[in-house]
Backbone as CSV, one residue per row, in Angstrom:
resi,resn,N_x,N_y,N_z,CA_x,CA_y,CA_z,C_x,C_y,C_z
1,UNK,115.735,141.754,97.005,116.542,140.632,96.571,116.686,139.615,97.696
2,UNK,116.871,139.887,98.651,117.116,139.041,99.876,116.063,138.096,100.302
3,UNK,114.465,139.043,100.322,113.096,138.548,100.415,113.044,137.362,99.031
4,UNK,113.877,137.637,97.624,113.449,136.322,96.778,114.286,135.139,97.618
5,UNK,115.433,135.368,97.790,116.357,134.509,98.312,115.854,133.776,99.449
6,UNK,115.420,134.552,100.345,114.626,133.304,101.612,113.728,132.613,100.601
7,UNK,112.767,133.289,99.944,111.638,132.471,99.279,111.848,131.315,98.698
8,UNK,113.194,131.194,97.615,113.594,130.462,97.028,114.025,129.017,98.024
9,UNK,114.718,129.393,99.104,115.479,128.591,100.152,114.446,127.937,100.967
10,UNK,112.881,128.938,100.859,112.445,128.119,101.574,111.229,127.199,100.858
11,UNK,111.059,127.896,99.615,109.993,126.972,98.483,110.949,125.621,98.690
12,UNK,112.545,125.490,98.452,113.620,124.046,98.005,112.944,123.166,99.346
13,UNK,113.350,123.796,100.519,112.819,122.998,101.475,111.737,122.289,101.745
14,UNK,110.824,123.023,101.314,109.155,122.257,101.591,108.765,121.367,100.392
15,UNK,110.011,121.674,99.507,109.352,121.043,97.954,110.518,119.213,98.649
16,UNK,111.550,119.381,99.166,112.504,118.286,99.162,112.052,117.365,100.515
17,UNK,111.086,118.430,101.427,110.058,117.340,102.179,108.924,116.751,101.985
18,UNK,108.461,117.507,100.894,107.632,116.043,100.342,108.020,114.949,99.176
19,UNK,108.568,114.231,99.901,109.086,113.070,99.135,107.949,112.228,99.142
20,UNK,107.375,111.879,97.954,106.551,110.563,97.420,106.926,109.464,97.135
21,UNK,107.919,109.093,97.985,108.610,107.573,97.885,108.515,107.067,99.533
22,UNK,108.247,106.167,99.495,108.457,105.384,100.680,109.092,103.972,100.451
23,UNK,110.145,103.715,101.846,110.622,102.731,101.575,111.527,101.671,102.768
24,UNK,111.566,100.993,103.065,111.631,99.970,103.960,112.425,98.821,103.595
25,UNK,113.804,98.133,104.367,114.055,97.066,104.405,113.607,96.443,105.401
26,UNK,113.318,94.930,105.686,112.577,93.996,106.529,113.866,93.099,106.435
27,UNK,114.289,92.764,105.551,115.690,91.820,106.029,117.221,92.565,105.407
28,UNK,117.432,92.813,106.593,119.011,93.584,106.156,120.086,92.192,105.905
29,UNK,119.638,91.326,106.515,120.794,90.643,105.533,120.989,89.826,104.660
30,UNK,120.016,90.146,103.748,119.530,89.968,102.295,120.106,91.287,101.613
31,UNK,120.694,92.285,102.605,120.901,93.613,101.614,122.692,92.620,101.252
32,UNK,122.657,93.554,99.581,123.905,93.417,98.711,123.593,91.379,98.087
33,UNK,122.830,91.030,98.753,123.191,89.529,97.659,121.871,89.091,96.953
34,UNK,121.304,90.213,96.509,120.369,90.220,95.320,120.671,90.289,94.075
35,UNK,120.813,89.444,92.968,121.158,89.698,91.744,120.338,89.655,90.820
36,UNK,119.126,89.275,90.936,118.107,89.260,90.158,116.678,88.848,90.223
37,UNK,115.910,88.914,89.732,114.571,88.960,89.835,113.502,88.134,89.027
38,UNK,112.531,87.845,89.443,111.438,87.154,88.785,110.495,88.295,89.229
39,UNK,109.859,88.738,88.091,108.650,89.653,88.171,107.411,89.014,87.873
40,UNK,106.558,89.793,89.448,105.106,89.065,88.877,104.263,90.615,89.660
41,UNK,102.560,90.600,89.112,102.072,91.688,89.406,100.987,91.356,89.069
42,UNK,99.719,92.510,89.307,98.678,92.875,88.970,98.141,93.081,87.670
43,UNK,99.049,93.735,86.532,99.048,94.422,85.930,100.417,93.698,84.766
44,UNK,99.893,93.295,84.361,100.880,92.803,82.954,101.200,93.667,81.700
45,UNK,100.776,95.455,81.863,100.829,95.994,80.788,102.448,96.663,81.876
46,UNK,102.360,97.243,83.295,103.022,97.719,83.862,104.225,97.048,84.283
47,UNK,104.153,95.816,84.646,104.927,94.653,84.584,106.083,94.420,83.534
48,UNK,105.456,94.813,81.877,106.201,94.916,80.796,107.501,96.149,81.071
49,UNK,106.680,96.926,81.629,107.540,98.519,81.662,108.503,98.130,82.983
50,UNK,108.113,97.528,84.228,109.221,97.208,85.341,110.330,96.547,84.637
51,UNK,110.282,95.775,83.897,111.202,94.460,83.809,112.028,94.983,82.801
52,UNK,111.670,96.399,81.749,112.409,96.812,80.932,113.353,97.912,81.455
53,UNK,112.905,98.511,82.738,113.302,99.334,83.729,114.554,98.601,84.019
54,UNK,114.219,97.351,84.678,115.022,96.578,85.389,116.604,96.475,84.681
55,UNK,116.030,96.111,83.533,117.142,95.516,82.651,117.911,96.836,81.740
56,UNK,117.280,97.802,81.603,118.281,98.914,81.552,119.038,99.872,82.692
57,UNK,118.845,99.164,83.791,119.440,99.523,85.282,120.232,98.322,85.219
58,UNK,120.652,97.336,84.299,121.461,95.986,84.880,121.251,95.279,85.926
59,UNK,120.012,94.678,85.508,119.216,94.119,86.981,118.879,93.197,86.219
60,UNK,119.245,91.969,86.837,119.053,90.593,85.877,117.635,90.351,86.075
61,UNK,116.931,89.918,84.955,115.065,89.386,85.075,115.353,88.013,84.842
62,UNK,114.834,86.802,85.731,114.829,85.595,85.219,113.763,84.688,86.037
63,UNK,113.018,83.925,85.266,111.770,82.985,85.879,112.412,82.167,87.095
64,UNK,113.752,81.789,86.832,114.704,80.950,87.853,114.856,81.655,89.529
65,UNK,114.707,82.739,89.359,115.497,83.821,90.114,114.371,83.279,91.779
66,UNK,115.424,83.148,92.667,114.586,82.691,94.086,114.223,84.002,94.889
67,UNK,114.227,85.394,93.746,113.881,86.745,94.716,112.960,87.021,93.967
68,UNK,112.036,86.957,94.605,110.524,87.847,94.018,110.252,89.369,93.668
69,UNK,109.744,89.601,92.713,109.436,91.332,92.800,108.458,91.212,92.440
70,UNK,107.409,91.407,93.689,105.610,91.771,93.607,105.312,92.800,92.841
71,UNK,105.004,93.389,92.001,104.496,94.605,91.879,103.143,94.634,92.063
72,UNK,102.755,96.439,92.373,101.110,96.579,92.298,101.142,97.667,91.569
73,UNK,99.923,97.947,90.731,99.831,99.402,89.972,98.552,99.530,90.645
74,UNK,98.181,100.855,91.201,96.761,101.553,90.533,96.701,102.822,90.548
75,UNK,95.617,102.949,89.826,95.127,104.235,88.966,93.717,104.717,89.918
76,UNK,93.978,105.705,90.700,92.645,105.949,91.434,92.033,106.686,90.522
77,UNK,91.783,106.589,88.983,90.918,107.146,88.125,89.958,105.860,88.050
78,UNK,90.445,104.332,88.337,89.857,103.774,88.094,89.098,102.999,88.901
79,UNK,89.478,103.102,90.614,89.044,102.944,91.461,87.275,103.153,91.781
80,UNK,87.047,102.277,92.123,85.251,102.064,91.841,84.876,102.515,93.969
81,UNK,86.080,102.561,94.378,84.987,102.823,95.804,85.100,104.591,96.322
82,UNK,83.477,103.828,96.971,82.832,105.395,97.307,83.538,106.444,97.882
83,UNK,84.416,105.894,99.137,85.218,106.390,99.788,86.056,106.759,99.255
84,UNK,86.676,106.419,98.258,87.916,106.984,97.676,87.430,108.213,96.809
85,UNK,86.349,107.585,96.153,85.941,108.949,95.192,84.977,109.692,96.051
86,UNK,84.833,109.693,97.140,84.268,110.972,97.454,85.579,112.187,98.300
87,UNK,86.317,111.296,98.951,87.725,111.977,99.621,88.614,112.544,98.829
88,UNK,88.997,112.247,97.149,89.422,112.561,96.724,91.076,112.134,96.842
89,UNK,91.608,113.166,96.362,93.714,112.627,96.796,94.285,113.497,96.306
90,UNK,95.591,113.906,97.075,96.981,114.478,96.071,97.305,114.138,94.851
91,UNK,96.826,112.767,94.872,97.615,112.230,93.652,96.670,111.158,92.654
92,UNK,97.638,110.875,91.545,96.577,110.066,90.585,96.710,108.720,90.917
93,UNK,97.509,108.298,91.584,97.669,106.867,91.269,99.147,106.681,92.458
94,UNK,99.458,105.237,92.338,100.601,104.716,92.945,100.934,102.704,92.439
95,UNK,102.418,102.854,92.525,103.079,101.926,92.660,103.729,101.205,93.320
96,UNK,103.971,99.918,93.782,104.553,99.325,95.027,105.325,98.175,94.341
97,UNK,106.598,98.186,94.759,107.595,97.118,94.340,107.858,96.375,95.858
98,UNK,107.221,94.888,95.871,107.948,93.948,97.168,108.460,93.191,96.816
99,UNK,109.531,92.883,97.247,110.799,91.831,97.216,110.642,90.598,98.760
100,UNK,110.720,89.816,97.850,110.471,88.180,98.932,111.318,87.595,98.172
101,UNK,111.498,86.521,99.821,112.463,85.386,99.146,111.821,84.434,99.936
102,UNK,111.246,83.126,99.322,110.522,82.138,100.002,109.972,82.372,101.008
103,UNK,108.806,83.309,100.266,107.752,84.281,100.540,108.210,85.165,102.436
104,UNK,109.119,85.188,102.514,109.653,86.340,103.615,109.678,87.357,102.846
105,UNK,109.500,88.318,103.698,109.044,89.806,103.069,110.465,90.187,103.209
106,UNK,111.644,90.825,102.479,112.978,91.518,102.098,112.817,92.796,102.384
107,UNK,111.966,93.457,101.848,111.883,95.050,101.052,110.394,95.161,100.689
108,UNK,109.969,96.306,100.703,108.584,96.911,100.230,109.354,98.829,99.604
109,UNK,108.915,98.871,98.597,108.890,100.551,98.177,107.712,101.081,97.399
110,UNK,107.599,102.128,97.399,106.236,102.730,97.209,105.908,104.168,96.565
111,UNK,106.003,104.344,95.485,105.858,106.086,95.296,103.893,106.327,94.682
112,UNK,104.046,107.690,95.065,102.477,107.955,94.673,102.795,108.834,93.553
113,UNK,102.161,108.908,92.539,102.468,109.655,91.389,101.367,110.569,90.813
114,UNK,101.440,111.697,90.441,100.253,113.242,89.890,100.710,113.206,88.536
115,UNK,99.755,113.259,87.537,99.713,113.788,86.083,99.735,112.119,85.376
116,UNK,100.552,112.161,84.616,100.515,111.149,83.427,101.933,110.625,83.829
117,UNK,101.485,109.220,84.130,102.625,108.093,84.455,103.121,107.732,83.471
118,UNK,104.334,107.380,83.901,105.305,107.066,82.830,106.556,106.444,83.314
119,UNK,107.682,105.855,82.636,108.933,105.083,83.214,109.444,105.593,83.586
120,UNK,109.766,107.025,83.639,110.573,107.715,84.139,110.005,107.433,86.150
121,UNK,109.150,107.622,86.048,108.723,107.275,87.423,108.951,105.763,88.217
122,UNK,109.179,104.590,87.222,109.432,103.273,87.628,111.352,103.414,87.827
123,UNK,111.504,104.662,86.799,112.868,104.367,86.792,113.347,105.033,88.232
124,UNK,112.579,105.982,88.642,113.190,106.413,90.206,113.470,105.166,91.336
125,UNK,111.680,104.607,91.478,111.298,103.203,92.176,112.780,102.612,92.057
126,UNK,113.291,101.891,91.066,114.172,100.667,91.069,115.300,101.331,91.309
127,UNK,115.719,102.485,91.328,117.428,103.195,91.231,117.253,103.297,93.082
128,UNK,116.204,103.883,93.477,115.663,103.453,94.945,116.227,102.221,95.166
129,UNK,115.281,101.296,94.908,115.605,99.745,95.925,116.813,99.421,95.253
130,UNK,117.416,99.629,94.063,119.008,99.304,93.820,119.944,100.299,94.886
131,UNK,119.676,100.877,95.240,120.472,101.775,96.425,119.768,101.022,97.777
132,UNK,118.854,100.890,98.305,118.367,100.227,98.962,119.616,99.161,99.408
133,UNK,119.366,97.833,98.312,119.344,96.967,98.792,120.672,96.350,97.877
134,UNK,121.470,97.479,97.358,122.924,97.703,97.064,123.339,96.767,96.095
135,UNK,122.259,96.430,95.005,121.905,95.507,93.949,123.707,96.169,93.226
136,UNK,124.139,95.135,92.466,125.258,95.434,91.360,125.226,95.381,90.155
């Protein structure tokens, strides 16, 4: 019983150090007076899914908005270089949310994602940079 108990204590540990999020403020004092966003990206199918993210987190979306949210999607299923497909990866794919304000870089966040993507995974990203960057 004791031998499951370390096991358990120590599977939690190695599982809660690999965190697949990365994340960075560049201007702290831009943190707390963000209220909303203009979304733009790569990817206008993923873009649809951020901005619906956004707005069921109470995160205002508006074309007006003087704070940028870059997004990037990709899918290294779909990735055409050699190097990538011969090295292989942990993971299937990744997402990157950057925040600018008259194009100064604010914030960058980043998770890498395994299996079949989905919002639940955008919804981590934004509850992130809303803790981040102490959005209301």
């Amino acid at each position: 019983m004791k031998i499951l108990k370390i096991f358990v204590a120590f599977t939690f540990f190695i599982l809660a150090a690999c965190e697949n999020m990365y994340a960075k403020v560049y201007k702290k004092e831009e943190v707390g007076k963000i209220n909303c966003f203009k979304v733009e990206g790569n990817d206008m199918f993923f873009n649809t899914h951020v901005i619906k993210v956004l707005q069921k987190n109470n995160i205002k979306v508006s074309e007006n908005c003087p704070y940028i949210l870059r997004t990037y999607f990709l899918e290294l299923s779909k990735c055409n270089s050699p190097t990538g497909k011969s090295i292989g990866a942990d993971f299937d794919g990744y997402f990157r949310f950057t925040v600018l304000k008259d194009n100064d870089l604010i914030y960058r966040c980043q998770a890498d994602y395994k299996g079949e993507f989905g919002e639940h995974l955008i919804d981590n990203l934004v509850k992130r940079m809303k803790k981040d960057l102490k959005i209301k």
